[in-house]
C-alpha positions in Angstrom: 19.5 4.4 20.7 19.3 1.2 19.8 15.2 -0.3 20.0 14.4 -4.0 20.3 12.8 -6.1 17.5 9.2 -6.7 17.9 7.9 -10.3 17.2 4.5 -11.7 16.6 3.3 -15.6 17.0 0.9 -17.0 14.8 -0.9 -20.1 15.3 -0.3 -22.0 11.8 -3.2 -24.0 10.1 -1.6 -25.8 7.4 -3.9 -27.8 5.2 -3.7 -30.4 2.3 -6.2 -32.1 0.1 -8.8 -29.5 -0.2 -8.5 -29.0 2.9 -9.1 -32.2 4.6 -5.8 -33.0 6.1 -3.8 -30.5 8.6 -0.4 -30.3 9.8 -0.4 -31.0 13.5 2.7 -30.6 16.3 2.6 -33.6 18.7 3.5 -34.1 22.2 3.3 -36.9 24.7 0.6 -34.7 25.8 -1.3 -33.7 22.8 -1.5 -32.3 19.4 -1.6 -28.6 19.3 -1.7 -26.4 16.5 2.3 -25.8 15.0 3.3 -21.5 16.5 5.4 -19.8 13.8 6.8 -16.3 14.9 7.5 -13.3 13.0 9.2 -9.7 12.7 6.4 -7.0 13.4 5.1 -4.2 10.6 6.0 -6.5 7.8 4.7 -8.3 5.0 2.6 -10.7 6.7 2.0 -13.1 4.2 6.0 -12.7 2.6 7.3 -13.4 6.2 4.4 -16.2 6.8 5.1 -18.1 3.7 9.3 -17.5 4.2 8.7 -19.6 7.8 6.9 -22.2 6.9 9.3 -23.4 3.6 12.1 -22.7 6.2 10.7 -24.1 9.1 9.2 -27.5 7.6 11.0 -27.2 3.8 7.2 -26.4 2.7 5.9 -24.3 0.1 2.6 -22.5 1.1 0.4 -20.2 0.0 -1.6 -17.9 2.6 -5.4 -17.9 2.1 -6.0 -15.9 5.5 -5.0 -14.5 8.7 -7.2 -13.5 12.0 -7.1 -12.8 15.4 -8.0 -15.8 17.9 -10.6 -14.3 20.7 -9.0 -16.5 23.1 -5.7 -14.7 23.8 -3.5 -16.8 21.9 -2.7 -14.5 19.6 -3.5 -15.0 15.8 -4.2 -17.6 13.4 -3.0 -17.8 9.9 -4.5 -20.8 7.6 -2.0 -22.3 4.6 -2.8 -24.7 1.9 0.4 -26.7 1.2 1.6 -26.4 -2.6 4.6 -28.3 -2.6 5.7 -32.2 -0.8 6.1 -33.0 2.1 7.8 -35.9 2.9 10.7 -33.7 5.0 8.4 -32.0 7.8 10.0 -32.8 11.1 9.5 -35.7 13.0 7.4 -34.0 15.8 5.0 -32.5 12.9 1.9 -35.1 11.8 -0.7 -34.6 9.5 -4.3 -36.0 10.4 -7.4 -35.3 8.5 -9.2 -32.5 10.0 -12.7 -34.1 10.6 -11.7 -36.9 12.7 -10.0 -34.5 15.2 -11.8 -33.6 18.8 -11.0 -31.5 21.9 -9.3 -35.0 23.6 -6.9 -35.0 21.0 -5.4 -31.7 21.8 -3.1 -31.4 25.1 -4.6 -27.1 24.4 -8.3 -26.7 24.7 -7.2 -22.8 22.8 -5.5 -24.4 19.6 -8.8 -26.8 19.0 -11.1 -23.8 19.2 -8.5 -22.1 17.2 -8.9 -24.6 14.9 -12.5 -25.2 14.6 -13.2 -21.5 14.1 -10.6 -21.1 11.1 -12.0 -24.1 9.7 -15.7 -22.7 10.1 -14.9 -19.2 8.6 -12.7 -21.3 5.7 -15.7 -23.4 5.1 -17.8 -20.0 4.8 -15.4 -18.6 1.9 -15.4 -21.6 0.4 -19.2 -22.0 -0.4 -19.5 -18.3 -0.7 -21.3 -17.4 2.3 -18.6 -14.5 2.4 -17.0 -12.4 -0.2 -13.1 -13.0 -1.1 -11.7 -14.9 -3.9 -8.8 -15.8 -2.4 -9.6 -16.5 0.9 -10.9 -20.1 -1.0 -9.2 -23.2 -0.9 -7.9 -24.0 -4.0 -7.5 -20.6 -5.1 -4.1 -20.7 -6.1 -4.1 -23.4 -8.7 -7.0 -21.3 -10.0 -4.5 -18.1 -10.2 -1.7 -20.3 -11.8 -3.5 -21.9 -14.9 -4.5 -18.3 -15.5 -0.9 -17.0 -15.5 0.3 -19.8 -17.3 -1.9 -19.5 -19.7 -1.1 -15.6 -20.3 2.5 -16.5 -19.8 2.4 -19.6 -22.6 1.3 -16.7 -25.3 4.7 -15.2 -24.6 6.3 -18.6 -25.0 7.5 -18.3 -21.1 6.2 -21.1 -18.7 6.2 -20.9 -15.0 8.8 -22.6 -13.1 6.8 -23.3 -9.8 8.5 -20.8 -7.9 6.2 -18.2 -6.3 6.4 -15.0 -3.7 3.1 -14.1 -1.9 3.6 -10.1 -0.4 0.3 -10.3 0.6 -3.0 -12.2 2.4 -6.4 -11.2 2.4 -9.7 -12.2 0.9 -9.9 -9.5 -1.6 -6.4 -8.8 -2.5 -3.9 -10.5 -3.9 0.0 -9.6 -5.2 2.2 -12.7 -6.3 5.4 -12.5 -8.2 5.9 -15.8 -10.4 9.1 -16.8 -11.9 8.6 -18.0 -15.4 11.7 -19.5 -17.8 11.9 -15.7 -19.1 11.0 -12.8 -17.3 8.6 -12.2 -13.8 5.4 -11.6 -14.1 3.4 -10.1 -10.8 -0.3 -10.9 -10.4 -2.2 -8.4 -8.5 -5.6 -8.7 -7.6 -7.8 -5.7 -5.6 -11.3 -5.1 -3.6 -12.4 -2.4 -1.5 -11.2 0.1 -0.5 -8.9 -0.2 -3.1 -11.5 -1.4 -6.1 -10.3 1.8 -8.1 -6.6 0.5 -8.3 -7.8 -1.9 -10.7 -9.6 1.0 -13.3 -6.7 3.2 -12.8 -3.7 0.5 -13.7 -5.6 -0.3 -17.0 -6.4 3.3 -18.0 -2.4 3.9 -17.7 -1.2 1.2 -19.2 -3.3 1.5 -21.8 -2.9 5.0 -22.6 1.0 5.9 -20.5 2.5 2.6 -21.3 6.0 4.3 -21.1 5.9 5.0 -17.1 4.2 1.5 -16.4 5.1 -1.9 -16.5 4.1 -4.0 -19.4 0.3 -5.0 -19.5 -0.5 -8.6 -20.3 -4.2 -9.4 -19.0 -6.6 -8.4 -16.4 -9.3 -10.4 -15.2 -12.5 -8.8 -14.4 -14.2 -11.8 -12.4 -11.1 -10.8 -9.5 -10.8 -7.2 -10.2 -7.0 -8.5 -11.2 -3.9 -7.7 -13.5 -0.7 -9.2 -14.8 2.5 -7.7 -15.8 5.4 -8.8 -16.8 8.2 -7.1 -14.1 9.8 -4.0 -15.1 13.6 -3.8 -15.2 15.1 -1.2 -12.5 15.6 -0.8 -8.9 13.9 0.9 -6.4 15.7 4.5 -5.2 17.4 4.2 -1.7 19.6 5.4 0.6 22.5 4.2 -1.7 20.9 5.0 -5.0 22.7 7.4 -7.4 21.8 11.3 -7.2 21.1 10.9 -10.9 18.5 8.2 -10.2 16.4 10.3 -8.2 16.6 13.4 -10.4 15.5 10.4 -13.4 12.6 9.8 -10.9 11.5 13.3 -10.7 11.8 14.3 -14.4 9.8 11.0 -15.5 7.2 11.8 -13.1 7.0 15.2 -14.4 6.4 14.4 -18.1 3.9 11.4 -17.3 2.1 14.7 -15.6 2.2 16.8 -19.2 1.4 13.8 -21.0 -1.9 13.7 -18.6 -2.7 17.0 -19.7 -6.4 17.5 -21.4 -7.3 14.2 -19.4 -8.4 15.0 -16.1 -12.3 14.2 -16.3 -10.8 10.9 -18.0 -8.9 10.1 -14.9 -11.1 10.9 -12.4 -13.7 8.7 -13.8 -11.5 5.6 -14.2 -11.1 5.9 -10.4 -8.3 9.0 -9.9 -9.5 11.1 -6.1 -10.2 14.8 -7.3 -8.3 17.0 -6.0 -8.7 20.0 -8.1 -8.8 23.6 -6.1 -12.5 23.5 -6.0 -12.8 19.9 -4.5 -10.2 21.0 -2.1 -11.6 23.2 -1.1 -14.9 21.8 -0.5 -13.2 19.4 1.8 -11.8 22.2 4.0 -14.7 22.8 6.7 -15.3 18.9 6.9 -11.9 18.6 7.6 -11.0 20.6 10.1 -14.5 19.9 11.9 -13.0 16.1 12.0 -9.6 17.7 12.9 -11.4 19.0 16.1 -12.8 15.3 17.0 -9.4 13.9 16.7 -7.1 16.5 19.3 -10.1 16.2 21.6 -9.8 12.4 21.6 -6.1 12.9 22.1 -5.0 10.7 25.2 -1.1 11.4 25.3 -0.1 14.3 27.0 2.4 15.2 24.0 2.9 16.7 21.7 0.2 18.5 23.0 -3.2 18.6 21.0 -3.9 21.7 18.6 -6.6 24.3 20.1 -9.7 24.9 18.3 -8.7 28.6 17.6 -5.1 27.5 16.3 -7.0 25.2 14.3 -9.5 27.9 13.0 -6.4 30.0 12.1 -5.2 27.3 10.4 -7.8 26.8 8.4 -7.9 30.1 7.5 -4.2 30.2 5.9 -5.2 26.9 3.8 -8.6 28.6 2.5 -6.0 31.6 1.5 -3.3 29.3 0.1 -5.5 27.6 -2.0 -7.1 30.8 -4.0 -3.6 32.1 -4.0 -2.4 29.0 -6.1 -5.3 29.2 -7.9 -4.6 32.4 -8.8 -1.5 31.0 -10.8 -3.8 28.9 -13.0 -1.7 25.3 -13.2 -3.1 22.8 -14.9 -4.5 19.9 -13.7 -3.1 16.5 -14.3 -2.1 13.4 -12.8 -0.9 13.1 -9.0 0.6 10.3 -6.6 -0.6 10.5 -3.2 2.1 8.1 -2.4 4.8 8.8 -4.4 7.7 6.7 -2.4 10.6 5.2 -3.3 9.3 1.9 -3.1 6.6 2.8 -5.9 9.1 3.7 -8.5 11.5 1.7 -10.3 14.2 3.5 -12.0 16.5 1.9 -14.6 18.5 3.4 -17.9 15.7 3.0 -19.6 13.4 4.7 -17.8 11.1 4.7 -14.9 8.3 3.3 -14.0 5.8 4.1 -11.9 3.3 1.8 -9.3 0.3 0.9 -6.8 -2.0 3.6 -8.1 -4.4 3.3 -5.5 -3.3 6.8 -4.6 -3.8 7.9 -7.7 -5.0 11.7 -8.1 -5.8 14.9 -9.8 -5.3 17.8 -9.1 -2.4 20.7 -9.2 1.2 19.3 -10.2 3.7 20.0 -7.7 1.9 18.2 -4.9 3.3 14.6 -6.1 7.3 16.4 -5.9 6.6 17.6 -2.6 5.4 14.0 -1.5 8.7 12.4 -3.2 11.7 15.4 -1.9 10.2 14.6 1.8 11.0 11.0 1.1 14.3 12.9 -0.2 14.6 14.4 3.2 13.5 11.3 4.9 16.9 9.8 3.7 19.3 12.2 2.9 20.0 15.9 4.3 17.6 18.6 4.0 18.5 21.5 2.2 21.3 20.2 1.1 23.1 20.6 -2.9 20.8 17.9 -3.9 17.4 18.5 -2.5 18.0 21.5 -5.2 19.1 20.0 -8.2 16.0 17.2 -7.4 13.9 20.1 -7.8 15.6 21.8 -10.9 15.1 17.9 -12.3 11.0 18.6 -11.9 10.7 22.0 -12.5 12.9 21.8 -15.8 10.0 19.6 -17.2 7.7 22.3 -17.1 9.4 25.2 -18.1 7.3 25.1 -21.6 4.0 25.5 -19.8 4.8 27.2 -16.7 6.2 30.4 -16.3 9.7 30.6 -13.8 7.5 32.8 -11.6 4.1 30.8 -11.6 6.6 27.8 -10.3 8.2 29.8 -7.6 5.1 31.0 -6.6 3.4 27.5 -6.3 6.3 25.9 -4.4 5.8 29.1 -1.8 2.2 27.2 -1.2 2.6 23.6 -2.1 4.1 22.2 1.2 1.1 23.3 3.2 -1.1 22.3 0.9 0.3 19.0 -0.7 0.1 18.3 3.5 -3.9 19.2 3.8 -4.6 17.2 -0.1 -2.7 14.4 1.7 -4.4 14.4 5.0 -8.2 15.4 3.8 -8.1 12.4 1.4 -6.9 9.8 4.3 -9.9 11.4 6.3 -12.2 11.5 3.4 -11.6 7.3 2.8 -12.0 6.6 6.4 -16.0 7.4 5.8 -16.3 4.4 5.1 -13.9 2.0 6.8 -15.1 0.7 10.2 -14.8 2.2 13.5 -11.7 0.3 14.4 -9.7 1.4 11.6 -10.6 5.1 12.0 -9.0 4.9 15.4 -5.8 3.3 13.7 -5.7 6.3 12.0 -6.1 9.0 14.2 -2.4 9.5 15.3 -1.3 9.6 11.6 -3.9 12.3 11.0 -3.5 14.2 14.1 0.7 14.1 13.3 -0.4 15.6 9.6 -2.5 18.3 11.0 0.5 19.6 13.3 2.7 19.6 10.0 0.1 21.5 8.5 0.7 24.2 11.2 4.8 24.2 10.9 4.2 24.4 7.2 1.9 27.4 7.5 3.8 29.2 10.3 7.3 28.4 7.6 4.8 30.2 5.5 3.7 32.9 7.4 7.9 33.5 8.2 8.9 33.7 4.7 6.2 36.3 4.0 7.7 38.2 6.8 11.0 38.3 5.7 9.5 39.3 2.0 8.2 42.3 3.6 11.5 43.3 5.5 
């Protein structure tokens, strides 16, 4: 069936001259403040940025978005990077201090207006954290690339692509006369992204793209792009089955480094701190079917729970019991964090980044697999025989068999106890965002253990 796309206004502050001058839309009645709409659950700032050169033929970067308390919707505030001598008739720019409420013919788009322009003003002296929530901050980010590019004998042709808006984080993709280089910049939660990236390029540089500077000051990176595709739909069997045997030796070549990992910022998720997580997990699972407002699927009982908690206590000394090292794992290993290419693969975003047993990163990547193709099928097998061939030197045949018995229940709880465990310390509002994702994990946990609990059945038949 067939679902309408879901659009989203945003009221557009689009600024000039430090941020004295902004773009107006005039009436006979007024100036309000120019409404650019957008597809829903995408890339803000990509989509954002995409509107405004095809809207007005201007190039913009996005230095933040927010809601409007007055039921307008949200704001989203631009500097202007390129001319703009071809804005449409209708569209004026005035400078920004001399405006008042009788200029506008929308009492909402002034007070929209004033209150970006206060919180701007805040970044910009400091009075809140966020490098690039500052005006200016883009010029700032391009001498820097530049500068890193020039030592490759590249130079940057002006063309940018902004995936992303906040006052923390950053990801740009420049064009250069030779190849792209991406700028990525991270705060918190995310702050160990930054640790990680280094510590693998520095050390894996064959599964990650090419390392050419970080910058402390902004907790940021550049890299030059990696050559590849992403896996799809579409993509080649033999691209996937690339994917999964690269991933696989990165893991070997992590072996001996765990401790290493885990202190450049890499969530521990060895048996022991897995299990440690179990009874504050399950405690929270509790909270979240009791504050379960949808009739279905119905919420999981506190004694199904306790059983389930049970079989993941017993699933996790059973795969102890196999003794698998512990190396590197990929909480979100998706097919939009690999790039595949004859060459090789790389791997990215690493702000999943994890130790812990092996196999939990393939079971994260074959239900993307699943996702896309058909389960059980020819394929979902030789994926496997792709991973599993990479570790026939360390693990025995029967050690594997007997951790894939265990590792879709419990790559399911290392998954969902390390969402829970981050929410500690994210607000209020975006622990209730995550609820439904949780409470949807928990109830694979249970098919996953009663699949479990069937297959032991038919072992004993």
């Amino acid at each position: 069936m067939c679902t309408s796309l879901q659009f989203e206004p945003f009221h557009v502050l689009l600024l000039r001259k430090n941020a004295t001058e902004l773009l107006l839309d005039y009436s006979p009645r007024g100036a309000r403040l120019p409404v650019l709409t957008i597809p829903a659950e995408t890339r803000t700032a990509e989509e954002l940025t995409r509107s405004v050169r095809d809207s007005w033929g201007l190039r913009a970067y996005c230095l933040l978005t927010l809601p409007i308390e007055d039921s307008i919707g949200r704001a989203a505030i631009f500097e202007a990077t390129s001319p703009s001598e071809l804005i449409p008739g209708e569209l004026q720019w005035r400078r920004a201090a001399s405006l008042c409420q009788a200029d506008f013919d929308d009492p909402a788009s002034f007070a929209a207006m004033e209150h970006s322009l206060h919180l701007l003003d805040r970044y910009r002296h400091g009075k809140l954290p966020g490098t690039f929530a500052q005006p200016a901050c883009l010029p700032a980010i391009t001498d820097w690339v530049e500068q890193h590019s020039a030592t490759l004998g590249f130079h940057l042709t002006g063309v940018f692509w902004q995936l992303s808006v906040s006052p923390t984080f950053s990801l740009i993709r420049f064009e250069t006369t030779g190849p792209a280089l991406w700028f990525k910049a991270v705060g918190q939660p995310n702050l160990h992204e930054y640790s990680i990236t280094r510590k693998l390029a520095a050390e894996f540089p064959r599964f990650a793209p090419r390392f050419l500077a970080s910058h402390p000051e902004w907790n940021a990176w550049l890299s030059i792009e990696a050559e590849g595709s992403h896996l799809t739909t579409d993509s080649p069997h033999q691209d996937w089955e690339r994917a999964a045997a690269a991933f696989a030796q990165l893991q070997v070549a992590t072996f001996g480094s765990s401790l290493h990992l885990i202190a450049a910022g890499c969530r521990d998720l060895r048996t022991q701190a897995l299990r440690a997580l179990v009874a504050p997990y399950f405690d929270f699972a509790d909270e979240l079917m009791d504050q379960q407002t949808k009739p279905t699927p119905a919420p999981l009982s506190r004694n199904v729970l306790r059983a389930l908690r049970e079989q993941v206590e017993v699933s996790l000394d059973r795969l102890e019991g196999n003794n698998l090292p512990n190396v590197l794992g990929h909480l979100d290993l998706n097919p939009g964090n690999i790039l595949v290419s004859e060459t090789g693969c790389v791997f990215l975003d690493w702000a999943e980044g994890a130790v812990g047993q092996p196999f939990f990163s393939f079971e994260y990547l074959r239900e993307h697999w699943k996702r896309l193709h058909r389960a059980g099928s020819q394929g979902e097998t030789s994926l496997l025989s792709a991973y599993s061939a990479e570790w026939r030197s360390f693990v025995s045949p029967a050690a594997t068999v007997a951790a894939l018995t265990y590792t879709p229940l419990l790559a399911a709880f290392a998954l969902a106890s390390a969402v829970a465990d981050a929410l500690r310390h994210r607000p209020e509002k975006a622990r209730r965002n995550v609820a439904p994702y949780l409470r949807s994990l928990t109830r694979r946990m249970k098919r996953e253990a009663d699949a479990l609990e069937e297959r032991r059945a038919v072992c004993v038949l």
